[in-house]
C-alpha positions in Angstrom: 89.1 98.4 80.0 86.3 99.8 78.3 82.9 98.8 79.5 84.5 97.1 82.4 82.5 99.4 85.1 78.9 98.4 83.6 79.7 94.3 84.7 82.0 94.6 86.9 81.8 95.7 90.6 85.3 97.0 92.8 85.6 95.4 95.9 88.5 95.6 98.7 92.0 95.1 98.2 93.5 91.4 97.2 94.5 90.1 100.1 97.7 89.0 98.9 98.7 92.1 97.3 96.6 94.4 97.7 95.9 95.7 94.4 91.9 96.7 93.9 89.3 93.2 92.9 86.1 92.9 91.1 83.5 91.0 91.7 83.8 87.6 88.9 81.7 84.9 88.7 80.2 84.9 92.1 83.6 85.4 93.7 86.6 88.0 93.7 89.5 88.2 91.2 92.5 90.5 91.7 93.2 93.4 88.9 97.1 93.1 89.2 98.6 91.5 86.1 101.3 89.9 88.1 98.8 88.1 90.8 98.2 84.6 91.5 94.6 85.9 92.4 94.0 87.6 88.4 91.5 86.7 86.3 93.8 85.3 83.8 94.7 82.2 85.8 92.8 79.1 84.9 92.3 78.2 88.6 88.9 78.1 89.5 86.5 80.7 91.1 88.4 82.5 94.1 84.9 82.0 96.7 83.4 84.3 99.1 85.6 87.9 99.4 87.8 87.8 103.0 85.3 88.6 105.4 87.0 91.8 106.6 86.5 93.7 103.8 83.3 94.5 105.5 84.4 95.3 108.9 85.6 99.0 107.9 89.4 98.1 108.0 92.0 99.7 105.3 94.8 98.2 104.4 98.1 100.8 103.1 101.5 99.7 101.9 103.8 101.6 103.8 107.5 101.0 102.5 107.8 97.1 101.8 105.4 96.7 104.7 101.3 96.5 104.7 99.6 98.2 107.5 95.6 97.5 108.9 93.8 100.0 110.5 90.3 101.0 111.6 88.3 103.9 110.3 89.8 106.0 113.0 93.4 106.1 112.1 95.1 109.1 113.1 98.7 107.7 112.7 100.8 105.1 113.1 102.0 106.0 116.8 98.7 107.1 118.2 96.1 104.3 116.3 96.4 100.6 116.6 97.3 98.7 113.4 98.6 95.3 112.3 101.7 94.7 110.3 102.4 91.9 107.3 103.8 90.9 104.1 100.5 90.7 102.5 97.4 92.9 103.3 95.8 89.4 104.6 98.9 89.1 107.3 98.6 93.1 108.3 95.1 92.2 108.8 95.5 89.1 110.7 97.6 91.2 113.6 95.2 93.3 113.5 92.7 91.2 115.0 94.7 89.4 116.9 97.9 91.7 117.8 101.3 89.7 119.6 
């Protein structure tokens, strides 16, 4: 999308799946062509980005699977992440593991 980076900000990854956002209107929208979260769908301005996409945490797809970690990841047996269908669910047991 030509001209795209001179408006357009990248934020953290759509929290339901994961795919880079841009800043819109205030708000967030979600690059992925087949996401509710796109810019192409007439529902209204998507608010405030989640709040931890400024705590430092990364969110990888790891099979079918999302994974949240910290900064400090090593690996998946020696750092503590949080597992979900959506990066927003990995990120959720994250913060609040079972």
């Amino acid at each position: 999308m030509q001209g795209y980076n001179e408006w357009h900000s990248h934020l953290g990854p759509c929290p339901a799946c994961g795919t880079i956002t841009f800043d819109y209107g205030g708000g967030w929208r979600c690059m992925a062509q087949h996401c509710f979260n796109n810019a192409s769908n007439p529902v209204g301005n998507l608010g405030p980005s989640p709040a931890w996409w400024n705590t430092g945490i990364q969110v990888m797809k790891d099979g079918t699977a999302w994974c949240a970690h910290d900064k400090d990841f090593i690996n998946i047996q020696e750092s503590d992440t949080g597992w979900g269908d959506t990066p927003q669910k990995a990120v959720d047991n994250f913060f609040n593991p079972q």
